[in-house]
C-alpha positions as CSV (number, residue, x, y, z in Angstrom):
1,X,14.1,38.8,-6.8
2,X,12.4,36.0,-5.1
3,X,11.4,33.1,-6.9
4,X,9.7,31.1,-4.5
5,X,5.4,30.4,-5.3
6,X,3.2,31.6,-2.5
7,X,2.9,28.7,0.2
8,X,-0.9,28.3,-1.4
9,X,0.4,26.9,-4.8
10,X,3.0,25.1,-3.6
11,X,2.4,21.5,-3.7
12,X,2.5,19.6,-0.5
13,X,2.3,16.1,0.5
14,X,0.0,14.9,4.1
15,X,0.4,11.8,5.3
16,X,-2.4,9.5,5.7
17,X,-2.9,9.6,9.7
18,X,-3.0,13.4,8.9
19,X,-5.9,13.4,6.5
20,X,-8.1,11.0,8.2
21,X,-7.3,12.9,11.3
22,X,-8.8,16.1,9.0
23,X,-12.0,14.2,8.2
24,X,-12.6,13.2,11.5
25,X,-12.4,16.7,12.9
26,X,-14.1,18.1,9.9
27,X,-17.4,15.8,10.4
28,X,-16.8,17.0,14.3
29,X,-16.8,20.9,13.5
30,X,-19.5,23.1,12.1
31,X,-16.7,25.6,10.6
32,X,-15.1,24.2,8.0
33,X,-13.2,27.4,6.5
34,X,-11.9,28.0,9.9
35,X,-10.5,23.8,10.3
36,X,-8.9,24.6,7.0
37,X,-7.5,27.3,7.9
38,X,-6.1,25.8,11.3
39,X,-4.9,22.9,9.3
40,X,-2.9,24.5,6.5
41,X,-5.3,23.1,3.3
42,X,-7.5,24.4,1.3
43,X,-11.1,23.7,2.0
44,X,-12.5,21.9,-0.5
45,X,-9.8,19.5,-0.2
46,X,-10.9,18.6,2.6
47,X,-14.5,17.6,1.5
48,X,-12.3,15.7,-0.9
49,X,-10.7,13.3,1.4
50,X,-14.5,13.2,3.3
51,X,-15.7,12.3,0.3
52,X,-12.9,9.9,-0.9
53,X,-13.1,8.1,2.8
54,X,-17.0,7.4,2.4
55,X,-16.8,6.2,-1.0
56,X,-14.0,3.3,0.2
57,X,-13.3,3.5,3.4
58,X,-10.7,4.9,5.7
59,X,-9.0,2.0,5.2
60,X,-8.3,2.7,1.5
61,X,-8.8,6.1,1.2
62,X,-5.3,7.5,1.6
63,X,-3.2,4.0,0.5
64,X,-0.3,5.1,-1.5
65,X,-0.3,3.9,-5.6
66,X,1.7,1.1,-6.8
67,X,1.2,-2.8,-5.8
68,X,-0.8,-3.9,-3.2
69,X,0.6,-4.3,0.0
70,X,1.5,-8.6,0.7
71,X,-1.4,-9.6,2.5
72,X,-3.6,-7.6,0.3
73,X,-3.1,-9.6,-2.8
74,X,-5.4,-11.9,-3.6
75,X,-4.5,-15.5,-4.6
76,X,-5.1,-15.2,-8.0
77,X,-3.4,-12.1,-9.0
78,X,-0.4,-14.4,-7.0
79,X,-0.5,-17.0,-8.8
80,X,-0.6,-14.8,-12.0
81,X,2.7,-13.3,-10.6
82,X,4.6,-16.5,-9.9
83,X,3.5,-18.0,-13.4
84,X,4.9,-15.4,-14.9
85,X,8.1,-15.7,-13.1
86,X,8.2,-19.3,-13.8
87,X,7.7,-18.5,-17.7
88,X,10.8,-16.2,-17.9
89,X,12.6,-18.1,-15.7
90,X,12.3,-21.4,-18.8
91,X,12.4,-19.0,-21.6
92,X,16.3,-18.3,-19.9
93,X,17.1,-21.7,-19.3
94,X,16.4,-22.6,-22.4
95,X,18.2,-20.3,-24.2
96,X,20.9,-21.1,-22.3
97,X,20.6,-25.0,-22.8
98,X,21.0,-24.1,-26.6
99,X,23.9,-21.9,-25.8
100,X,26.0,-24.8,-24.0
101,X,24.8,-27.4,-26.5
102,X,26.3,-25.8,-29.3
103,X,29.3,-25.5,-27.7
């Protein structure tokens, strides 16, 4: 018996270059059924990443989760960072100044 889900409901990833690549062609064609199609998605995903590209660019659109990229940060949330750092770096240091003073 074969287990495997239809390649429709199987979850699959595109890479960024891939789905502004999409967009582009979809703004470009008048079919949009027949680019999905072509393309291997669904359609409305596609108006999806359109949609996602216009609302913050196509620089932004498809950028992975998780902490900004180094030159994205802004100084502030840096600074944040590093104070943090700092502050668990003396809350160590102090514990172990206690640690060889009792000794």
């Amino acid at each position: 018996m074969d287990t495997k889900l239809p390649k429709s409901s199987q979850n699959q990833v595109f890479s960024p270059e891939f789905k502004l690549q999409a967009v582009e062609r979809l703004r470009q064609s008048d079919n949009a059924a027949a680019l999905a199609r072509e393309l291997g998605v669904r359609r409305n995903q596609l108006y999806k990443w359109a949609k996602r590209v216009d609302l913050v660019g196509p620089d932004l659109a498809f950028r992975p989760p998780g902490r900004p990229a180094a030159g994205d940060e802004d100084e502030l949330t840096r600074l944040r960072r590093e104070n943090l750092r700092l502050a668990l770096e003396l809350e160590i240091l102090k514990k172990a100044e206690a640690y060889f003073v009792r000794r």
